[in-house]
Structure formats: structure tokens, C-alpha cells
C-alpha positions as CSV (number, residue, x, y, z in Angstrom):
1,X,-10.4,-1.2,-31.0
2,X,-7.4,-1.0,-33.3
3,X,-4.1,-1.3,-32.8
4,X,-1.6,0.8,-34.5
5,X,1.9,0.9,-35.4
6,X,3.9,3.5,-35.3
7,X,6.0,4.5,-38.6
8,X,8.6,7.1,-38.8
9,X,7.9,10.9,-38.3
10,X,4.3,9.2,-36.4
11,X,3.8,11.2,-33.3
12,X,0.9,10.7,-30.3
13,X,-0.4,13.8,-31.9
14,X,-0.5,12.8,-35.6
15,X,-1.7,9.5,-34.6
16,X,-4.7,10.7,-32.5
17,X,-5.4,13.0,-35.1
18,X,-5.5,9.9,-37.6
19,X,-8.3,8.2,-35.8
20,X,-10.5,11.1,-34.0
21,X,-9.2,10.3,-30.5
22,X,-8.4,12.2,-27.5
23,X,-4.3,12.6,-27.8
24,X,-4.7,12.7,-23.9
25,X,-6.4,9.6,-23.8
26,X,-4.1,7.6,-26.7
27,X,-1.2,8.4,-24.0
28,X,-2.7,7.2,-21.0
29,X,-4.2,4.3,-22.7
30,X,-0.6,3.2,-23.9
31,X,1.5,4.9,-20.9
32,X,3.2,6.6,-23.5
33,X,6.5,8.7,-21.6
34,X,7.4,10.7,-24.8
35,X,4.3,11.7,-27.4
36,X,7.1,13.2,-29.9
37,X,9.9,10.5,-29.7
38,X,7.8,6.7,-30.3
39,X,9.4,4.1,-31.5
40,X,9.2,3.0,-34.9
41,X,7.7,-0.5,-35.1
42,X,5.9,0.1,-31.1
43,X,2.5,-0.8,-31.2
44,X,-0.4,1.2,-29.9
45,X,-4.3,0.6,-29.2
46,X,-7.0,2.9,-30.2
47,X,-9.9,3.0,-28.5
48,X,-13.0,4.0,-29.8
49,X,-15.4,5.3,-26.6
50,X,-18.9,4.8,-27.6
51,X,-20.4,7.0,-25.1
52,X,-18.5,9.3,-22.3
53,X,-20.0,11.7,-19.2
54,X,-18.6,14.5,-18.5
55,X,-18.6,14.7,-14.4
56,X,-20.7,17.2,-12.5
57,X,-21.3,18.6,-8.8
58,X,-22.6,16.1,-6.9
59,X,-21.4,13.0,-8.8
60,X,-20.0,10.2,-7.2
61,X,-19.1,7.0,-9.4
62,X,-22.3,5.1,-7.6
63,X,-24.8,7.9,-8.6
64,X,-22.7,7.9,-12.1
65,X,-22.8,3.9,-12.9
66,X,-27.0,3.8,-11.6
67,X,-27.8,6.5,-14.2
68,X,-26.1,4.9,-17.0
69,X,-26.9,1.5,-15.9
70,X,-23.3,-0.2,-15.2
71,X,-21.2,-1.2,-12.3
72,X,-19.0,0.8,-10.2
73,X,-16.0,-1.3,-11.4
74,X,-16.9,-1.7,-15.1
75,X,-16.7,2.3,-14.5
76,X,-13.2,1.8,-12.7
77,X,-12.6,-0.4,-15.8
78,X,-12.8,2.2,-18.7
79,X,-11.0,4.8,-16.4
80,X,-8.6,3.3,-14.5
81,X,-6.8,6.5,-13.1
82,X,-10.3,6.7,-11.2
83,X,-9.1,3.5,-9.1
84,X,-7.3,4.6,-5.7
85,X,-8.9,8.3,-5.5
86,X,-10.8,9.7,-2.8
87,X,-12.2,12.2,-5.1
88,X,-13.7,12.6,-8.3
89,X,-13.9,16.0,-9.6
90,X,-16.3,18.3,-11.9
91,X,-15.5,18.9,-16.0
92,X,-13.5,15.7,-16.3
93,X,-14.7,13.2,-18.6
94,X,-15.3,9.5,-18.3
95,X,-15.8,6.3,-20.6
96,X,-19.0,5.0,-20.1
97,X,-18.5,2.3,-22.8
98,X,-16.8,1.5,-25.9
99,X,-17.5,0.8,-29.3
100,X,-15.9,-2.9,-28.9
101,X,-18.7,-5.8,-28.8
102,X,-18.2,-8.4,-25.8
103,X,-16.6,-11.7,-26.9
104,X,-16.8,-13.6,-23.8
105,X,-17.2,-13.8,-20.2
106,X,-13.8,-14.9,-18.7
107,X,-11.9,-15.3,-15.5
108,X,-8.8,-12.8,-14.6
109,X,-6.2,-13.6,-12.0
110,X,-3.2,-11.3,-11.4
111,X,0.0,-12.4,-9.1
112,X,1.3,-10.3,-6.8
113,X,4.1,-9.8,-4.2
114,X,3.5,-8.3,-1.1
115,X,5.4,-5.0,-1.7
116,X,3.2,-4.1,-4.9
117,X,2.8,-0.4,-4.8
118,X,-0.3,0.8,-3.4
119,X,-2.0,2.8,-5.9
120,X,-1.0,0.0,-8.7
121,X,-2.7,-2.3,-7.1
122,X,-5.6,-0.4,-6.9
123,X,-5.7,0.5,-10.2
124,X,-5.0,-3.2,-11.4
125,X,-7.9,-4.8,-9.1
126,X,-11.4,-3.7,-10.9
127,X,-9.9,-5.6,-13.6
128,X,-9.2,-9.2,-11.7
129,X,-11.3,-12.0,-10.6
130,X,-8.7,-13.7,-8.4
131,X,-5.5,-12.0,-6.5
132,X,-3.0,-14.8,-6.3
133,X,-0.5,-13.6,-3.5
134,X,2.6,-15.0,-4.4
135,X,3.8,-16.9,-2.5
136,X,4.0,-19.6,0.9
137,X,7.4,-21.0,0.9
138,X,7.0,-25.0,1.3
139,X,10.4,-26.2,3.5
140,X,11.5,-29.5,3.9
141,X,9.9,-30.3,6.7
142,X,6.4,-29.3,5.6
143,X,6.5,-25.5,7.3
144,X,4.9,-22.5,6.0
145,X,7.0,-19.1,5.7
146,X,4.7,-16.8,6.3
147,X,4.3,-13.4,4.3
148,X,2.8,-9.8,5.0
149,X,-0.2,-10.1,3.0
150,X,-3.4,-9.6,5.3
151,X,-3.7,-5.8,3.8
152,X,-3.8,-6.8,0.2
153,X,-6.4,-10.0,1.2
154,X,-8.6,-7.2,2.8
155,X,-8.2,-4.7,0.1
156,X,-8.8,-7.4,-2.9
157,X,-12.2,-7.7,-1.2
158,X,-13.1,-4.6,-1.2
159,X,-13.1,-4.6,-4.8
160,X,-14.5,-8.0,-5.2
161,X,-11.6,-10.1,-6.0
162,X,-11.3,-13.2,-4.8
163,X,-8.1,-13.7,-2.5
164,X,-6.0,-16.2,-3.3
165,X,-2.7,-18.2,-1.1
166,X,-0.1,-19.4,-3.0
167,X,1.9,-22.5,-1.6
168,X,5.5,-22.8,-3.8
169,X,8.4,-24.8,-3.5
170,X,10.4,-22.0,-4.7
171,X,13.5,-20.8,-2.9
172,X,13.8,-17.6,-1.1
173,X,15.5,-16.2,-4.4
174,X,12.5,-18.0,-6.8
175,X,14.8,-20.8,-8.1
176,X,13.3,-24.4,-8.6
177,X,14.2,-26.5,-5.5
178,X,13.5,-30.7,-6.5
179,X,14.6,-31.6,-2.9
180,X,11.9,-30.0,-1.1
181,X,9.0,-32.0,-3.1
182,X,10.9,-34.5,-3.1
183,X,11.0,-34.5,1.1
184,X,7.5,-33.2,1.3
185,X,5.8,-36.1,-1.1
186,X,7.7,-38.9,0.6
187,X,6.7,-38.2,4.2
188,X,2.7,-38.2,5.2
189,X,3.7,-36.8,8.1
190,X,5.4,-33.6,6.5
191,X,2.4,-33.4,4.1
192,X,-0.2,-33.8,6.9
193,X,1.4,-30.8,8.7
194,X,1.5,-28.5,5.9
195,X,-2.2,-29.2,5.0
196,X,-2.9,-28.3,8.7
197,X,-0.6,-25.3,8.4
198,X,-2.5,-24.3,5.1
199,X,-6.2,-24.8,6.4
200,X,-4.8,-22.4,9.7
201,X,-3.6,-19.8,7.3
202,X,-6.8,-19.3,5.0
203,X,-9.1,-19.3,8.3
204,X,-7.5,-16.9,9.7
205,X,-6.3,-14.5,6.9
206,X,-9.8,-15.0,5.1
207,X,-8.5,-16.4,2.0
208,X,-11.1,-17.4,-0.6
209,X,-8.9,-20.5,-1.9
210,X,-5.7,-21.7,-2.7
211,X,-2.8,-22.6,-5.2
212,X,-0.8,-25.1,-5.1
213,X,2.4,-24.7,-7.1
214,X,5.1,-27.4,-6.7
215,X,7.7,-27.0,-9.8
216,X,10.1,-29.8,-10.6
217,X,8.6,-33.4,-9.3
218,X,11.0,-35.9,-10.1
219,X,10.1,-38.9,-12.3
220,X,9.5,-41.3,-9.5
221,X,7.7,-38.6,-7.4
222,X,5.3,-38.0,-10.3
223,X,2.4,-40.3,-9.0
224,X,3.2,-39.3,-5.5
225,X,2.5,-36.0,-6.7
226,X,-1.1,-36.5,-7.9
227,X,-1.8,-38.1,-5.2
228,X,-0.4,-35.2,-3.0
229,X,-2.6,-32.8,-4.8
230,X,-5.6,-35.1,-4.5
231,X,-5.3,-35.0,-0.7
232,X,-4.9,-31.3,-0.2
233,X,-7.5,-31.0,-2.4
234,X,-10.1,-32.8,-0.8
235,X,-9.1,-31.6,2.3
236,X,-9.4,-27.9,1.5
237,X,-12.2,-28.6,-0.7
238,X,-14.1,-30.1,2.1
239,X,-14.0,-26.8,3.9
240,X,-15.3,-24.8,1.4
241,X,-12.3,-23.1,0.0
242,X,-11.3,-23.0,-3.9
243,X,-8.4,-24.8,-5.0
244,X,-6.8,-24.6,-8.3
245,X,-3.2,-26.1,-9.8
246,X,-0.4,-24.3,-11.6
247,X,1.5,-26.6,-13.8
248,X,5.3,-25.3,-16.2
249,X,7.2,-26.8,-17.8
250,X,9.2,-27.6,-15.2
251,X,6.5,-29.1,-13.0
252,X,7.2,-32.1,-15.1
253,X,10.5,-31.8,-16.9
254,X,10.6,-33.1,-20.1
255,X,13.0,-33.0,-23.2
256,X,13.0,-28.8,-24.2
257,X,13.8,-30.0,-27.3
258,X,10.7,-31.2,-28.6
259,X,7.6,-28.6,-29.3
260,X,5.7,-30.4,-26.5
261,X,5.4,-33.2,-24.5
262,X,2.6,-33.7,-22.4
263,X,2.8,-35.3,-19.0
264,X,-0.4,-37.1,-17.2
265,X,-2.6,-33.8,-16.6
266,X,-6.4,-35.6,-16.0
267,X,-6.2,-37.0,-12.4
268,X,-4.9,-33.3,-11.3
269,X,-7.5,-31.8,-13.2
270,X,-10.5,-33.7,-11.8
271,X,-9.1,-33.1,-8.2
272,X,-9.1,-29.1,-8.2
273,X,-11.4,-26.2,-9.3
274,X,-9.3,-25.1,-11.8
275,X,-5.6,-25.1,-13.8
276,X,-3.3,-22.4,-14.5
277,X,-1.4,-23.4,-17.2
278,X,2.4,-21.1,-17.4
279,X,3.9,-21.9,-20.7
280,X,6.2,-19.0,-20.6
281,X,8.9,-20.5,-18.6
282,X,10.2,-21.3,-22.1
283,X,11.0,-17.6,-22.9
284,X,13.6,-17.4,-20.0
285,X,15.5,-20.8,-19.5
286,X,16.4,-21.6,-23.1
287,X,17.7,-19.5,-26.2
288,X,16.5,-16.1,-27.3
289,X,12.9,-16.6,-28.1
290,X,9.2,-15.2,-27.6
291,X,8.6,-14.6,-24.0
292,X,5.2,-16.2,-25.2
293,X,5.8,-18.6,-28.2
294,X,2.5,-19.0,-29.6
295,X,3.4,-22.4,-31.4
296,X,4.4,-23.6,-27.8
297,X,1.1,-22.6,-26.1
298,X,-0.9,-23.9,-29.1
299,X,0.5,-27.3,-28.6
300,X,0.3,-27.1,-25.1
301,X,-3.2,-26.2,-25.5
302,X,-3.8,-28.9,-27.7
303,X,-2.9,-31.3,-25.2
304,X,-4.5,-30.5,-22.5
305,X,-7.7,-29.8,-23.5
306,X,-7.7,-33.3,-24.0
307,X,-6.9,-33.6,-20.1
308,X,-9.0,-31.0,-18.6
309,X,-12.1,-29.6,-19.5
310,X,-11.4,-26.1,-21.2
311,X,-13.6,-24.2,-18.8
312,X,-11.0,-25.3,-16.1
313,X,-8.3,-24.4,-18.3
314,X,-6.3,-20.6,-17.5
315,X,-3.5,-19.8,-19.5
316,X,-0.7,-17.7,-18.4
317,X,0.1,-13.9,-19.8
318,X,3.4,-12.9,-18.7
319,X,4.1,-8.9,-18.5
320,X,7.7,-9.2,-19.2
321,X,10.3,-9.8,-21.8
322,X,14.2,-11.0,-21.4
323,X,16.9,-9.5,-23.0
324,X,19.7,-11.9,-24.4
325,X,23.6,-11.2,-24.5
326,X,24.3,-12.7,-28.1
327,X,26.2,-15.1,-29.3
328,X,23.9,-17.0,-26.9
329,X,25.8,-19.7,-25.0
330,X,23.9,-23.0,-23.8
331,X,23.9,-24.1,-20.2
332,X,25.6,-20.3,-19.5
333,X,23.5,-17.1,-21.0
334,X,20.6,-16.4,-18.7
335,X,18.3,-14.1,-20.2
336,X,17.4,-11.0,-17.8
337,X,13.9,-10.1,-16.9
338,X,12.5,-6.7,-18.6
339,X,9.1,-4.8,-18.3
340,X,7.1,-3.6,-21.4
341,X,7.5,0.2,-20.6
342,X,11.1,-0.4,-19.8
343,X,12.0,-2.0,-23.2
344,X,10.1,0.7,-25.2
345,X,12.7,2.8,-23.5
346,X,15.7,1.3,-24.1
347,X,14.8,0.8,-27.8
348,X,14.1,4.6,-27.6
349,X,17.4,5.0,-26.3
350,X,19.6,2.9,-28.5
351,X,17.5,3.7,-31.6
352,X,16.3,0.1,-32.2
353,X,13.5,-0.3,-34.6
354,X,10.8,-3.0,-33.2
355,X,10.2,-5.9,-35.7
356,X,7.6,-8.4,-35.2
357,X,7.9,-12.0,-35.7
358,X,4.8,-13.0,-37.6
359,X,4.7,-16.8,-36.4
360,X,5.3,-16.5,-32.8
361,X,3.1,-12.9,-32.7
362,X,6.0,-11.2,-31.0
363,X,7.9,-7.9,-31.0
364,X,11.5,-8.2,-30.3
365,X,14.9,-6.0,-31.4
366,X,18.3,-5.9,-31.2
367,X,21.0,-3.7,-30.3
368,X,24.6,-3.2,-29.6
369,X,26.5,-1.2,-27.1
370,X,29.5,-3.2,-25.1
371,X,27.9,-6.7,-26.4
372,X,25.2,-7.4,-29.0
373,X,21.6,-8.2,-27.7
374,X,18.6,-9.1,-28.4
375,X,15.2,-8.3,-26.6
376,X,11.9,-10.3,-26.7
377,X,8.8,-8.6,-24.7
378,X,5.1,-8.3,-25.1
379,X,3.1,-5.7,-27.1
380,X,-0.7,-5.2,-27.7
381,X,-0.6,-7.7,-30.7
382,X,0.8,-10.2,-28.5
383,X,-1.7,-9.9,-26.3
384,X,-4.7,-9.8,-28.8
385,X,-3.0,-12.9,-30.1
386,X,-3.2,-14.9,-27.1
387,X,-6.9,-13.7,-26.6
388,X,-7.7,-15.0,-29.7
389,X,-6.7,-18.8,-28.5
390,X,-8.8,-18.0,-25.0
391,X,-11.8,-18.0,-27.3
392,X,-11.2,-20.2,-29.8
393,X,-10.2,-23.2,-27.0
394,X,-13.2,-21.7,-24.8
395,X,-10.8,-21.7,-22.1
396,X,-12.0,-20.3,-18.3
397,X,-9.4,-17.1,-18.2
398,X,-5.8,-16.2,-17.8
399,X,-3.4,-15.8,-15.3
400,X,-1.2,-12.3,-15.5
401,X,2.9,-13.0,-14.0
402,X,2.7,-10.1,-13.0
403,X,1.2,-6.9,-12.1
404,X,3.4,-5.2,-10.1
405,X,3.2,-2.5,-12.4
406,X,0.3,-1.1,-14.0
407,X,-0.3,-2.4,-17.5
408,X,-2.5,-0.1,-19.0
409,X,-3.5,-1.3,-22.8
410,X,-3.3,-4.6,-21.4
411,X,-6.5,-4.3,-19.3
412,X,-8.1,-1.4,-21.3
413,X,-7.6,-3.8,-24.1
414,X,-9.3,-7.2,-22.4
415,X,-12.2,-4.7,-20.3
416,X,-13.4,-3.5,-23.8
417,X,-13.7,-6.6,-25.2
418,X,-14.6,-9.3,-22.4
419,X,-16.9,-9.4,-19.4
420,X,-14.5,-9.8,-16.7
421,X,-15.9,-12.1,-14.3
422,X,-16.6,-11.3,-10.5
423,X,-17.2,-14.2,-7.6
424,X,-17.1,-12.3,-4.6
């Protein structure tokens, strides 16, 4: 695998010519809309197949993975627009592998909505090890809002992924609600009928495990928090069901000021299967920055490490930027949210150049039309670069926010180099 980037005059054609690739494949590898118009600065990955098969009569992708000894979804994994279709079909060629040696076996979990678009989600699940449904609305009074989700539970199965409900004290509109925790952790009562209401909900939906994902505990609900967690936990444990913690930056607030500043992780970390760690909130409540500052999720890392065992350790990859109006006002500028695709278009369209900030390992550019702005998203680099700290930490996997739209080099990119692992 390389990964390329563009320079003026470069087309898809020029580039695949450059390296001894398939053009066709270079394009659908990075979902490129325009092969004559990239962006200068965009960066692409090259993959280098080390052995392909072209299809013939008769095939089907079992009789295909048996005679080249792999798995049906580690074939769904090097040809993703495979995923979805009832038929496969003579003359076309497949990956079998690539050139890339394995680095490590690791743990995938992608978060969804309900409303994900059917064949995207197809496409995205040989790739995952967990499907986090996102998400159980926690009220005040320890109720459950329930969501349609019973197709994607069944469907994650079929391509053994492990199902996963997601309990939040989100709003209805995603905002951070401290009143609602704050009910819920003061009143056994509340919290006794919400573990009942949980326990109902993964026996009946089949659910493999759960999340837990309470943002904003106030300081004197902090211990009341753990010990919250540790009696879920144990109770969901106890029926054989997964459970695993997501902790932000604002599940704890602290001072945004300083690079980071650790709260008490260890007694959560002993009480569940597994953390997801989501450092990005950073990106989007503060001034124009990385959507993934890698100096932040170093020191986060740091830290906890110390707190967890890495193995229990995921760290979040979020699949999309902001875009800043500038001059950037404190307390008033709220970045908008904007997929990778979508900002290699609008940098297409206002001409921008993408730069790439060396210490953070981010791509970002500006531009002006009625306003000036500035956009931070995520590139292939990025990516790579937080790959690099899974393996160097030894960490158990990430967590994807989101994949509600297909991110191609993003999972051609970890397939080729990691074993992705599978539990169900």
C-alpha cells in the first residue's frame, strides 16, 4: 500500500499509470467522482493486489474463497462492491489478496443509525466486528425510547457481526443532557428499572451486548457513576451478554484548556469488557482544529493505558470533518459536520488546495465565498496515522463515528493490513 498525493496536472489515469494499477480500481478504491478534475493536495491509496481470479461459470464466492483458501468475508473484504449482490457474474475480476503483510489482529466496531442505507450497510459489515446501533434514549425516569433496529440486528448476524445496543443520555436532537444522569444516578429505583428495561430489550431483539454511553456526569455524580456502571455491568454480565463503556471528553468535563486531563478511568475499566475511548469531541466543540488531533489522542492514550489494560482499549475514528466560519468566535461559532467525499467536493468546487498539517496528521483548507472558512476532515494519512498508535499502544481496535456512508479506502486500507476480528 501507498498512499499518493495528488500534484497539479495528476489525473486518475496518470496516476494509475504511475504505479501499474487498474485506473478502474484506483477510482473505486478512493470513490473518486471526477478522474480528470482531483484536487491538488487530496490524498489517494494504491493498492498493490498480490494475486486476483478472474470469475467463471459456475462460481459462487464459497466455491471461490475454498479454492484459494480464504473466507467468504475476507473475499467481501478486498471487493467490497461484491457485498449486497445476489449475483456474481463471469469475466470480472476479484482480489484474492494483497501485497500488504498483516500487522495485527484487531477489533472493528462501526455506529450506525437506523435509517443507514441498505446496500451501505452491507458493504460496510464484512469489515466490522461489532455493530453499535446508535442509540436507546435514557429519560429521566429510567425509560427506554425504543428504535427500529431488529432488521439491522438480524442482518449484522448474517455477516458475523456482533450486534450491539447503545444506551445514551443524548437528547432527541444528540445534545449533552447533565439532568437526566443526574436523575437516573440518584434514584436506585430509576436505575433498577432501566437495567430491567435493558435486560428485556437484548433478550428479545438478540443483542450480543451492550454500551453504555452517559456523557456529562457532574462532579458530585462522578462516583455515583462508577458505581452505576458497575451495577449494570454485573447484572448484564451475569446473563451472558458483552458490555463495554464509551467515555469523551465530556463524560467527565474537564478544563479544554489543558492537552489532557485524566479523570478516574480503572474502576470502569475492571467492571466491563471493553472501553471505547472518543477523543474527537475536541474537533467540534472548540476552535478550528483536527477533527482527530493526534497530540490529543496521544495523551489521552497515555493516560489511560495506565487505567485500562490496552487490550480493552478502542479508540475512536471519526468519518467526518467540520467546517469553521472564520474569525472564529468563542462560546458562538459552532463548527458544522462534513463527510470526506463531500469536502473533496467542495474544495473541487472553490478551487482550494488541501494542505496537511504535519503535527496533528491532518488535511484541512480554506476558502472564501460570502465568509472566510476553514475545513478540517480526514484523509488516508490521517487514518494510517492513527493505525500506527493502535499498534504501537497494542490497543484492542477502533470504534468508526460513523458509517452511514461507505468509506471505501478507509476499510480497503485497514482489511489489507490487519486481520479484522470476527466473534460471532
Amino acid at each position: 500500500m501507498i498512499i499518493h498525493t495528488v500534484q497539479p496536472g495528476e489525473t486518475a489515469n496518470s496516476i494509475a499509470a504511475t504505479y501499474g494499477v487498474s485506473v478502474d480500481r484506483l477510482i473505486a478504491d478512493n470513490q473518486i467522482s471526477n478522474p480528470n478534475q482531483l484536487v491538488v493536495g487530496e490524498s489517494l491509496i494504491i493498492m498493490f493486489p498480490a494475486e486476483t481470479y478472474i470469475i467463471q461459470e459456475g462460481d459462487s464466492l464459497e466455491s471461490i474463497a475454498a479454492a484459494h483458501n480464504i473466507t467468504v468475508m475476507q473475499l467481501l473484504q478486498n471487493n467490497p462492491q461484491l457485498s449486497g449482490r445476489v449475483y456474481i457474474y463471469p469475466g470480472e475480476e476479484v482480489v484474492l489478496r494483497y501485497t500488504d503483510e498483516k500487522r495485527m489482529e484487531l477489533s472493528t466496531n462501526g455506529y450506525a443509525l437506523p435509517f443507514i442505507d441498505v446496500n451501505t450497510f452491507r458493504k460496510t459489515l464484512p469489515y466490522l466486528t461489532y455493530l453499535t446501533i446508535f442509540y436507546y434514549r435514557i429519560t429521566a425516569e429510567g425509560n427506554l425510547i425504543d428504535i427500529n433496529d431488529q432488521e439491522l440486528i438480524d442482518t449484522a448476524k448474517v455477516y458475523h457481526v456482533a450486534p450491539i445496543m447503545s444506551i445514551s443520555t443524548l437528547t432527541s436532537a444528540g445534545d449533552v443532557d447533565a439532568e437526566v444522569a443526574h436523575s437516573i444516578l440518584n434514584d436506585k429505583a430509576k436505575q433498577e428499572h432501566l437495567i430491567n428495561r435493558v435486560l428485556e430489550i437484548l433478550t428479545a431483539k438478540g443483542y450480543y451486548g451492550l454500551n453504555v454511553d452517559v456523557q456529562h456526569v457532574l462532579e458530585e455524580d462522578r462516583q455515583l457513576f462508577v458505581e452505576f456502571v458497575a451495577t449494570i455491568s454485573e447484572r448484564v454480565r451475569q446473563e451472558g451478554y458483552y458490555v463495554s463503556i464509551t467515555l469523551t471528553p465530556s463524560t467527565f468535563p474537564t478544563d479544554p484548556n489543558v492537552l489532557y486531563q485524566g479523570p478516574e478511568y480503572t474502576p470502569l475499566g475492571q467492571v466491563t469488557d471493553s472501553t471505547m475511548l472518543l477523543s474527537y469531541e475536541w474537533g467540534h466543540a472548540h476552535s478550528p482544529q483536527p477533527a482527530l488531533p493526534l497530540a490529543w489522542v496521544r495523551a489521552l492514550l497515555d493516560y489511560s493505558v495506565t487505567q485500562i489494560p490496552a487490550e480493552k482499549i478502542n479508540i475512536g475514528l471519526p468519518t467526518i470533518g467540520y467546517i469553521w466560519q472564520l474569525p472564529f468566535i468563542p462560546d458562538y461559532t459552532i463548527a458544522n459536520s462534513i463527510t470526506h467525499n463531500s469536502a473533496l467536493a467542495l474544495a473541487s468546487e472553490v478551487g482550494a488546495v488541501i494542505q496537511h498539517d504535519e503535527a496533528s496528521e491532518a488535511p484541512y483548507f480554506t476558502y472564501t465565498t460570502d465568509n472566510d472558512y476553514i475545513v478540517w476532515f480526514r484523509d488516508v494519512r490521517s487514518i494510517s496515522a492513527l493505525m500506527d498508535l493502535v499498534v504501537e499502544y497494542g490497543l484492542e481496535g477502533i470504534g468508526t463515528w460513523n458509517i452511514m456512508q461507505f468509506a471505501s479506502a478507509l476499510w480497503i486500507e485497514i482489511a489489507a493490513q490487519y486481520d479484522i476480528r470476527k466473534i460471532i
